[in-house]
C-alpha positions in Angstrom: 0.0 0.0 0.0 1.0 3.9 -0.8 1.4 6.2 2.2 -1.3 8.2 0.6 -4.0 4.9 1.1 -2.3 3.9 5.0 -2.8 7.5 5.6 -6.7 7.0 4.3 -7.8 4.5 6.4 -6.0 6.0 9.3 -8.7 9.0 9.4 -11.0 6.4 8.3 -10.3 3.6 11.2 -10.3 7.2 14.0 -13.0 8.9 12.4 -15.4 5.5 12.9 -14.4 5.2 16.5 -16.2 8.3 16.5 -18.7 7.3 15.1 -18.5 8.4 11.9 -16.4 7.9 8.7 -17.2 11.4 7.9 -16.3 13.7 11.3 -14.2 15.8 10.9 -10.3 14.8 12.4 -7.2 16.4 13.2 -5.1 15.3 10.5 -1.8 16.6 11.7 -2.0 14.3 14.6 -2.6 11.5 12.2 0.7 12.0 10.4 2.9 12.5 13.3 1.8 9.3 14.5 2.8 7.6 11.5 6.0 9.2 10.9 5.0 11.3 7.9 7.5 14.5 7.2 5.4 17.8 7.1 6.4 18.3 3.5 5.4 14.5 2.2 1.7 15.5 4.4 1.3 18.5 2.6 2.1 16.8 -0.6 -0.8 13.8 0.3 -3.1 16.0 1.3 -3.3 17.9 -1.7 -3.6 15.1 -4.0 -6.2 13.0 -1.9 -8.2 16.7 -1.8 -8.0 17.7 -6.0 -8.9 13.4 -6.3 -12.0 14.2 -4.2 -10.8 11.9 -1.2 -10.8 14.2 1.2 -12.2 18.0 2.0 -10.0 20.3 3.8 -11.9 22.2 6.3 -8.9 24.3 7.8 -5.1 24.2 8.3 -5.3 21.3 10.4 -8.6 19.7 10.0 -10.1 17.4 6.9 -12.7 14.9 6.4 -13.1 11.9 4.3 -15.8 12.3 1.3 -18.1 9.8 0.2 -15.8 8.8 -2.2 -12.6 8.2 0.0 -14.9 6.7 2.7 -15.8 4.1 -0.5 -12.4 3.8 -1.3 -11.2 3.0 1.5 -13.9 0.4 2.1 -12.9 -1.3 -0.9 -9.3 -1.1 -0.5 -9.2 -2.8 2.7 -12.1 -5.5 1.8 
């Protein structure tokens, strides 16, 4: 797997512990904890936003789409 689809069902596997796949999560947290560099972050985050995987909401903060939430559901089936 790509750093870019680990780092997908990361905010997917925290955001359903809260309940839901869609919540809004703290994505800098999320990176840290999986050793991601700032730079390689930015650089995920971006692509997984333009491919419609993810919405950022602020500077820190993104949720999983529809789409991403159905990615990652087939991904890990």
């Amino acid at each position: 797997m790509t750093p870019d689809e680990k780092f997908m069902i990361r905010l997917y596997e925290i955001a359903k512990k809260g309940g839901d796949p869609r919540r809004p999560i703290n994505y800098v947290s999320v990176a840290k904890s999986m050793g991601l560099k700032e730079t390689a972050l930015k650089n995920i985050v971006k692509h997984l936003a333009q491919a419609n995987f993810v919405k950022k909401i602020d500077e820190t903060t993104l949720l999983l789409t529809d789409r991403g939430c159905a990615f990652v559901v087939e991904i890990t089936a």
